[in-house]
KEKOL-41929 format. One line per field, with one value per residue (C-alpha): residue number from 1; x negated, y negated, z negated; residue in three letters. Coordinates in Angstrom, 2 decimals. Each point is the difference from the previous one (the first is absolute). Last residue first. Layout:
N
seq: (NUM ...)
x: (X ...)
y: (Y ...)
z: (Z ...)
type: (ALA ...)
***
This chain:
400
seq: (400 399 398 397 396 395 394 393 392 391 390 389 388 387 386 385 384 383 382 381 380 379 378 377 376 375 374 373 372 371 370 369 368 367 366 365 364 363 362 361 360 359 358 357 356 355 354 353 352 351 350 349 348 347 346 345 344 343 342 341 340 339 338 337 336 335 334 333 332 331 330 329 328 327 326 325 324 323 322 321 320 319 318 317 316 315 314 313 312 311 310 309 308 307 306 305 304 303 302 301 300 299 298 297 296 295 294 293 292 291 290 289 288 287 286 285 284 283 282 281 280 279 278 277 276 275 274 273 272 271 270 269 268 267 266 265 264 263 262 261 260 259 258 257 256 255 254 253 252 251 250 249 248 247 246 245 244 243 242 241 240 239 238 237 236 235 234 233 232 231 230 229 228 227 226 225 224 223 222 221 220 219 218 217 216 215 214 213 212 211 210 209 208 207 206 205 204 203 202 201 200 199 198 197 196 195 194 193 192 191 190 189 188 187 186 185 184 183 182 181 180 179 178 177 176 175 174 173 172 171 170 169 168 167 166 165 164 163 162 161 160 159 158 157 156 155 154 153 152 151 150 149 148 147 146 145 144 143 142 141 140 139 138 137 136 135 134 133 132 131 130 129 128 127 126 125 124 123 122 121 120 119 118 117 116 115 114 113 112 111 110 109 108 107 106 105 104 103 102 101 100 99 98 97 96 95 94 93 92 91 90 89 88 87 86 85 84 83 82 81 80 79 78 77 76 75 74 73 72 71 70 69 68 67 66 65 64 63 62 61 60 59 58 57 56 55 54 53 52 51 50 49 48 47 46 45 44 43 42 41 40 39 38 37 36 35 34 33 32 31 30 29 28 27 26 25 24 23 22 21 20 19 18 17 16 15 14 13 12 11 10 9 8 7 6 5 4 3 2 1)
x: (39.53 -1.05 -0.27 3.35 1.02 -1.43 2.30 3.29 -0.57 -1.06 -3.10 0.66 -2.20 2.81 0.52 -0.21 3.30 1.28 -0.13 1.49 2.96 0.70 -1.45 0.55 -3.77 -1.43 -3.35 -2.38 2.51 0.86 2.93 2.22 -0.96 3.33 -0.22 3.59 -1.30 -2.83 2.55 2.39 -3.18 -0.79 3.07 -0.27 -3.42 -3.10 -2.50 -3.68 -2.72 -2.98 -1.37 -2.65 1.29 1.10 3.63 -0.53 -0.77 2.85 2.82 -1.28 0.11 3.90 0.22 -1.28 2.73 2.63 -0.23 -0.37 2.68 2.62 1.64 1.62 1.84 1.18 -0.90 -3.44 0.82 -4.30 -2.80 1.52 -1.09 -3.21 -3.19 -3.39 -2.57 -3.35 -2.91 0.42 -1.75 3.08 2.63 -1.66 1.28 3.43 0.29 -0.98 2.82 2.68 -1.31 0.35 3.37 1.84 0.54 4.06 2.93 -1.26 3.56 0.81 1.78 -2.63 -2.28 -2.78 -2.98 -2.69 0.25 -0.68 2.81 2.03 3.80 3.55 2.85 2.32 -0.48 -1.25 1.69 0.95 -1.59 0.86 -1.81 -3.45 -3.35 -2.68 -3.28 -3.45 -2.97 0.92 -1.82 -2.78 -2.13 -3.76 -1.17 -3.70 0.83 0.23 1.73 2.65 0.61 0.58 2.82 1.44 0.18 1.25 2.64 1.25 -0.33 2.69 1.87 3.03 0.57 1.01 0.92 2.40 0.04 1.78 -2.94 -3.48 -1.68 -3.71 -0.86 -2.71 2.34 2.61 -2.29 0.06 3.57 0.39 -2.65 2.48 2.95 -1.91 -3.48 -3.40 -3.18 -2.87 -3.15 -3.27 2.06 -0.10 -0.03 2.94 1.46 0.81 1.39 1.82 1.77 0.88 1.66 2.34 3.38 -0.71 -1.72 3.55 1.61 -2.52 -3.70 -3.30 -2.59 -3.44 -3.04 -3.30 -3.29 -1.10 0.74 1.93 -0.80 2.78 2.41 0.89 -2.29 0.80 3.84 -0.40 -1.13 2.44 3.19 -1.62 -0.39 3.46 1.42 -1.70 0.79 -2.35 -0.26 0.53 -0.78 2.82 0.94 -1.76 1.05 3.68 -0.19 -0.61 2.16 3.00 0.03 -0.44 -2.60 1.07 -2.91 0.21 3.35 -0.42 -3.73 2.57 -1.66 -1.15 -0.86 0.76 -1.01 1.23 3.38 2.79 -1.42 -0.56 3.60 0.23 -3.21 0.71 3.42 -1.74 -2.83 2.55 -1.31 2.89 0.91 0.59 1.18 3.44 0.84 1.89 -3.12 -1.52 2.56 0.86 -2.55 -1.02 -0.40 -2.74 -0.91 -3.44 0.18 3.23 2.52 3.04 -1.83 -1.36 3.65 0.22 -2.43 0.90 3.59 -1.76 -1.87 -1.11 0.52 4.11 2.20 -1.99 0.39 -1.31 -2.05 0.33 -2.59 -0.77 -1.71 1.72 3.52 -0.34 -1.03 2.79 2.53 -0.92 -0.40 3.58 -0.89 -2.50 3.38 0.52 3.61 0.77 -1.58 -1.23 -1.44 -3.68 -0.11 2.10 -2.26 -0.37 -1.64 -2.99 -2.09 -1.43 -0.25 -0.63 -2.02 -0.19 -3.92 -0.67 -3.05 2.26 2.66 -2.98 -0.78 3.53 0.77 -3.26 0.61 3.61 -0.34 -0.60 3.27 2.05 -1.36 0.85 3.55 1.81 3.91 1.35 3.38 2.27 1.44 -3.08 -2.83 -3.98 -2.09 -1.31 -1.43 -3.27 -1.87 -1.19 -0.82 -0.16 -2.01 1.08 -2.38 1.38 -2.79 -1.77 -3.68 -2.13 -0.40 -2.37 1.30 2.84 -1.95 -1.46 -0.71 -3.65 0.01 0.04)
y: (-72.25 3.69 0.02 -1.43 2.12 3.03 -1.00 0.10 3.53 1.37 2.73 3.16 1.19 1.73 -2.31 -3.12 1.90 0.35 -3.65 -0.93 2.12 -1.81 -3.04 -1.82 0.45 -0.24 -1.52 -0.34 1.49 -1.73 -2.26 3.78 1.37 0.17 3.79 -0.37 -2.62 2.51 2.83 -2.43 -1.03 3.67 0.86 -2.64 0.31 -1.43 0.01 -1.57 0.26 -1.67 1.60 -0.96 -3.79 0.55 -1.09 2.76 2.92 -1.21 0.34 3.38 1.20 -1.76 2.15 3.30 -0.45 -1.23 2.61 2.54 -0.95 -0.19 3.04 -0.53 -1.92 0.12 -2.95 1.22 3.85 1.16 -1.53 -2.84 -0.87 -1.77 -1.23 -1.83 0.07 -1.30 -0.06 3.34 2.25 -1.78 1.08 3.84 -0.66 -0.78 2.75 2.25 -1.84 0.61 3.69 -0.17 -1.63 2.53 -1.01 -0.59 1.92 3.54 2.07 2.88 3.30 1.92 -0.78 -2.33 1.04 0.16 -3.69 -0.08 -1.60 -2.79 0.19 -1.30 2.82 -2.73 -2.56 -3.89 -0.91 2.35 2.54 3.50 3.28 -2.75 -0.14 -2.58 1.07 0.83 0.99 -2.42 -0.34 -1.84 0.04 -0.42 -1.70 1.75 0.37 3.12 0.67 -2.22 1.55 3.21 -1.16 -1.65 3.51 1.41 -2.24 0.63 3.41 -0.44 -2.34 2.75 -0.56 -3.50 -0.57 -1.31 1.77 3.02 2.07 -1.35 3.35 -0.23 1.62 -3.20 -0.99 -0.35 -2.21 -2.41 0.04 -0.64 -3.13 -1.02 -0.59 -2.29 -0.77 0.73 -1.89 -0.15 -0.63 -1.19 -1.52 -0.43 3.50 1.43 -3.03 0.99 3.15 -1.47 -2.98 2.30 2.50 -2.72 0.63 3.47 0.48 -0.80 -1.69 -3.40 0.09 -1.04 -1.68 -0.64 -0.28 -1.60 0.11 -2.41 -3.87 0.27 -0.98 1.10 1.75 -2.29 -3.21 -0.08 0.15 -2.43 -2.32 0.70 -0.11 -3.72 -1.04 1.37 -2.21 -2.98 0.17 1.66 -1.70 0.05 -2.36 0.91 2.24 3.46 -0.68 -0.22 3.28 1.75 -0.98 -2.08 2.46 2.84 2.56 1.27 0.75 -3.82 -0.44 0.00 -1.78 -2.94 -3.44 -0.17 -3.54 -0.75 -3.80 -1.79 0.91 -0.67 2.60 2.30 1.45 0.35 1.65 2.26 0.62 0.90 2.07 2.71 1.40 2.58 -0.76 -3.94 0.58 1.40 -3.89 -0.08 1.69 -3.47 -1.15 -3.88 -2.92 -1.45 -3.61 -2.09 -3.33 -1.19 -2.44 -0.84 2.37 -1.44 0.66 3.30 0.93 -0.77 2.57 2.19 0.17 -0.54 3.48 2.30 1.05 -0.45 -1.01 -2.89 -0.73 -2.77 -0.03 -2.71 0.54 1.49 2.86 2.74 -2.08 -0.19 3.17 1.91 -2.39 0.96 4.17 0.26 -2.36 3.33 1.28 3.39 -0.20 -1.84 2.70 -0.53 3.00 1.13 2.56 -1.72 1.56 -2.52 -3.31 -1.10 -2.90 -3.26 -3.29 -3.32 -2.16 -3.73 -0.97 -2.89 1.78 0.05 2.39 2.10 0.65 0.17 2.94 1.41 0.18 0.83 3.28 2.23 -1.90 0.37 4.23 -0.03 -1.77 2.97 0.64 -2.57 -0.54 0.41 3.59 1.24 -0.70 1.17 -2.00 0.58 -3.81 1.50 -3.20 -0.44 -3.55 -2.19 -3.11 -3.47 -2.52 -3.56 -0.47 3.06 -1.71 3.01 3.51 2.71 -0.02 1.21 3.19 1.43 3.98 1.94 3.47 2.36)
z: (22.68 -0.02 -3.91 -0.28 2.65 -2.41 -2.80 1.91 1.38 -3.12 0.31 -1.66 -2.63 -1.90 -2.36 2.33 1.25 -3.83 -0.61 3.30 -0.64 -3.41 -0.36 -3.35 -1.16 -3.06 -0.43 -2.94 -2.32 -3.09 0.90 1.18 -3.30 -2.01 0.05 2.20 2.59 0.47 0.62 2.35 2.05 0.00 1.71 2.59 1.24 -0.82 -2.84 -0.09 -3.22 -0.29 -2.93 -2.94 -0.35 -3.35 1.08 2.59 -2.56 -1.78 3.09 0.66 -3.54 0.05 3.57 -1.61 -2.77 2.29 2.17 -2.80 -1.94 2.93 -0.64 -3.38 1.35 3.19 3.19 -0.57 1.58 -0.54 1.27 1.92 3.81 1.51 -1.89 0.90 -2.51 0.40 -2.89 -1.47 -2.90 -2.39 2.44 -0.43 -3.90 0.80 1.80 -2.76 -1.96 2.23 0.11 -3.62 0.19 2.32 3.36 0.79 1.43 0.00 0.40 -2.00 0.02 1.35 -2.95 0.37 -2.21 2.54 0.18 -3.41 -1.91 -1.29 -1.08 1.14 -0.50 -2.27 3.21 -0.49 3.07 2.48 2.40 -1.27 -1.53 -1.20 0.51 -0.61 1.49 -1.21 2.42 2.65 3.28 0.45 2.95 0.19 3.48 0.87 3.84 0.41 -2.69 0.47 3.56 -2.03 -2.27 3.50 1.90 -3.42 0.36 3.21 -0.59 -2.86 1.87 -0.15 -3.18 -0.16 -3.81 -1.98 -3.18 -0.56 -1.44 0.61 0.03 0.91 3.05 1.17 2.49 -3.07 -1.54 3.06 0.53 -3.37 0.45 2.78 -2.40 -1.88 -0.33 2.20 -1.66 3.21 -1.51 2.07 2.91 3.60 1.67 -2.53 0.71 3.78 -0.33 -3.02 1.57 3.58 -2.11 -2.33 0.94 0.17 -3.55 -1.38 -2.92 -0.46 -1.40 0.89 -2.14 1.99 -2.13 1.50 -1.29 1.35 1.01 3.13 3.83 1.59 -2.49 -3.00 0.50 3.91 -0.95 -2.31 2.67 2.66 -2.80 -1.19 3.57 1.11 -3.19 0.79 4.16 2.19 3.49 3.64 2.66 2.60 2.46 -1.33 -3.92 1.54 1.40 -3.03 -3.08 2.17 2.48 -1.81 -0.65 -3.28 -2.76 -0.77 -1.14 -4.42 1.16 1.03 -0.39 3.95 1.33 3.94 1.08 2.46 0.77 1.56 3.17 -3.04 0.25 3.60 0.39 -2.93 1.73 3.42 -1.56 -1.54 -2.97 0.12 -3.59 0.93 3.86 -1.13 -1.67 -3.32 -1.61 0.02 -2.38 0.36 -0.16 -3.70 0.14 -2.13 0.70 -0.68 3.38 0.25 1.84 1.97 3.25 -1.20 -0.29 3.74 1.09 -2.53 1.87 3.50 -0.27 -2.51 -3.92 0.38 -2.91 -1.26 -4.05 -1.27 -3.05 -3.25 -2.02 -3.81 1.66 -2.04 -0.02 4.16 0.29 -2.03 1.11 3.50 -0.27 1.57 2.65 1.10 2.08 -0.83 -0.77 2.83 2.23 3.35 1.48 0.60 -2.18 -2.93 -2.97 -2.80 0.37 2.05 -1.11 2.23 -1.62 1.67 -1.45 1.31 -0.89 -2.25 -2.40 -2.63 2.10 0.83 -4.09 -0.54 1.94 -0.70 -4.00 0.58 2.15 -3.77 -1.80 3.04 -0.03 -3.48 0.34 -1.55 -0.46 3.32 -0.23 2.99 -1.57 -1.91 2.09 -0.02 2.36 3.27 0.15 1.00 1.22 3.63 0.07 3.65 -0.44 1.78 -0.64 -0.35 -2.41 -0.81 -1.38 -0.49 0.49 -0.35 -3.69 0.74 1.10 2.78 0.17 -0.28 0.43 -2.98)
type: (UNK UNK UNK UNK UNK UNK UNK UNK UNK UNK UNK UNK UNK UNK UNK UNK UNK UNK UNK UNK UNK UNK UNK UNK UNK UNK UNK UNK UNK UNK UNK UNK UNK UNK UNK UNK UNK UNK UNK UNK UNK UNK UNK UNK UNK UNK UNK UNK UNK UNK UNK UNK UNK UNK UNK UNK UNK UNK UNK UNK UNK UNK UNK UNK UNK UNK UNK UNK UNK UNK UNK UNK UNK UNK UNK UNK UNK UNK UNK UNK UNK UNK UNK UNK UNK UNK UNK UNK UNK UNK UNK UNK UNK UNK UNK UNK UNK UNK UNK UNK UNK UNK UNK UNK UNK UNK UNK UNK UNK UNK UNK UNK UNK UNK UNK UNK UNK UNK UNK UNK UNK UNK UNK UNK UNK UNK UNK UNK UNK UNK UNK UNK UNK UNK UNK UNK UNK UNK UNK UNK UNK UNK UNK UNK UNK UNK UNK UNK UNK UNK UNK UNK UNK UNK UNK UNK UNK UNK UNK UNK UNK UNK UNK UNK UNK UNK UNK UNK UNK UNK UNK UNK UNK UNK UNK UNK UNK UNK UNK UNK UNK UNK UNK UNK UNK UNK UNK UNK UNK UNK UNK UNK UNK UNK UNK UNK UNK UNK UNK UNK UNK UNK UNK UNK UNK UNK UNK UNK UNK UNK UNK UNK UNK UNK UNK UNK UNK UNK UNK UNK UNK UNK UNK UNK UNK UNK UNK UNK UNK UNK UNK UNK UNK UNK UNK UNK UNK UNK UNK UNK UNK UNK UNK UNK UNK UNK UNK UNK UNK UNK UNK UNK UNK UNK UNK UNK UNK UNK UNK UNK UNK UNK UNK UNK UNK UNK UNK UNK UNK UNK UNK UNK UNK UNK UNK UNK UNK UNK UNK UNK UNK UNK UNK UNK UNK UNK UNK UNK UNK UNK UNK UNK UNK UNK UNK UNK UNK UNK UNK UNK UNK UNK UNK UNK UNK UNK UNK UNK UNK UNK UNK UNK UNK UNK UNK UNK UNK UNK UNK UNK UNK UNK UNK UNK UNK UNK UNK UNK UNK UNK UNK UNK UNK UNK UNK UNK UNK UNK UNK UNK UNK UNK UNK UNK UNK UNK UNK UNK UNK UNK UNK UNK UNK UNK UNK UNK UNK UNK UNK UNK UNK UNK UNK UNK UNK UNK UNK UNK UNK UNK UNK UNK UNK UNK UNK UNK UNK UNK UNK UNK UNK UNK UNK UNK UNK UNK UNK UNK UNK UNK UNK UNK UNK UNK UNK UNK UNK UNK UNK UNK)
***
């Protein structure tokens, strides 16, 4: 990976003015904000700059308001949040260019704090547009981007900014950068990818490209049914995307070529209807499925088997549920393999890395979410770096 500046490339901030770009996107219920994560993940560099005397003004988009200004989507909502998270008092600007910030920087003090309005409130933010990222950095002096979760879009205030001003990784884009590199770039072999979710589909591009990066590749949920079924074995009424079955062949065989073992399930838990705890719930062969049942979780052998290649490994890096976690019984075998997961990284045999939003919830389920080497919060961005692509935001950092 190319080399980026850091925080600690800089010095004394005084009277500094440094442009964030934080992902304030946060979950809401009503006006109330249900999970500060992303707050709790900016905070470090927030502060850090703030210490170090500069004025900070944070950038974030909110919501979906294409260009249109929508009270509803205006970032204030996130304020109480911040401000309670960073134990500071921030003012709230409601443009993120021209004589309003102007004047706000005015009233600032040097290690103020003031978080500008939604970028996504402006049409020139999605479309990258160089006259807004001119107008927004000309208050500037220094760009810093904390937002890994917005890095695969080429925005204005992700991309064009790092292009106008000195640009630099903030704590928590250093720590996602660096783990990354560990997981996938320049990883610690063998490596074992985990992979699960509903449908191969979603996730063609992730296992095309794994299946060239990685010594095991461990398919789970609904897309290891896909996966059997390719390989004509009857998966009853589960869910299952039939008509990939050349699609997964195609992948099967790149495997081969290049020396990646996958692991599909040999044992499943079955069941006649997807609820809790069901009277028709049993284990069995995978050749054992009747037509009447759906596979809704790996069977614990198989678990255990898996368990046992995590022990041959020194780099994990995991994406999606093994079986339907948010049901029990079904989530034994995520949580299983994930507790095993958690261990072998206590002992300091694995470095293991998870992203995405699903398997966030799973890990947060198994009670392992402090064990992990690195989990990420980013969802798109996650699976992009996934699937080899290269993240707008993260190469201008490079670039600059």
């Amino acid at each position: 990976m190319t080399k980026f500046k850091t925080l600690d490339d800089l010095g004394d901030l005084t009277g500094t003015v440094v442009l964030v770009r934080v992902d304030f996107n946060l979950p809401m219920q009503g006006v109330s904000v249900t999970d500060d994560t992303r707050v709790r993940a900016a905070a470090p560099t927030i502060l850090e700059l703030a210490d170090k005397g500069a004025k900070v003004l944070l950038l974030s988009h909110f919501g979906r308001p294409k260009g249109e200004k929508v009270s509803t989507m205006s970032v204030s909502m996130t304020l109480d949040s911040v401000q309670a998270v960073l134990g500071r008092e921030v003012m709230f600007v409601p443009e993120i260019a021209g004589d309003v910030v102007r004047q706000s920087l005015a009233i600032l003090q040097p290690g103020d704090i003031a978080l500008l309005e939604n970028t996504r409130f402006w049409k020139g933010e999605e479309a990258n547009d160089p006259d807004l990222a001119k107008a927004i950095a000309a208050n500037a002096d220094i760009f810093v981007n904390d937002a890994f979760s917005a890095a695969h879009r080429a925005h204005a205030s992700t991309e064009g900014l790092a292009h106008l001003l000195p640009a630099y990784a903030g704590r928590s884009m250093e720590a996602e950068l660096k783990a990354l590199e560990a997981a996938l770039g320049n990883p610690e072999r063998p490596v074992a990818a985990v992979i699960g979710g509903a449908k191969v589909s979603s996730k063609l591009d992730v296992l095309t490209h794994l299946v060239t990066q990685v010594d095991h590749l461990i398919i789970g949920g609904g897309m290891a049914n896909t996966f059997l079924a390719a390989r004509g074995i009857n998966v009853g009424k589960s869910l299952s995307e039939h008509e990939l079955a050349a699609t997964c062949e195609g992948i099967l065989d790149a495997a081969e070529k290049a020396g990646c073992i996958v692991h599909l399930p040999y044992d499943v838990v079955v069941a006649k209807e997807f609820a809790a705890n069901p009277a028709s719930l049993r284990i069995c062969n995978v050749h054992e499925v009747a037509t009447d049942e759906m596979i809704l979780d790996i069977g614990p052998q198989a678990t255990e088997a898996l368990a046992d290649v995590l022990k041959t490994c020194r780099t994990l890096v995991w994406n999606g549920p093994l079986g339907a976690f948010e049901t029990a019984p079904f989530d034994a075998a995520t949580v299983a393999l994930a507790k095993s997961a958690a261990a072998l990284t206590r002992e300091g045999a694995l470095v293991s890395v998870a992203g995405g939003g699903d398997t966030v919830a799973a890990l947060a389920h198994a009670g392992v979410v402090g064990d992990f080497s690195y989990i990420s919060t980013a969802g798109g961005a996650f699976l992009e770096w996934m699937e080899g692509k290269d993240l707008p935001g993260v190469v201008a950092l490079q670039q600059a």
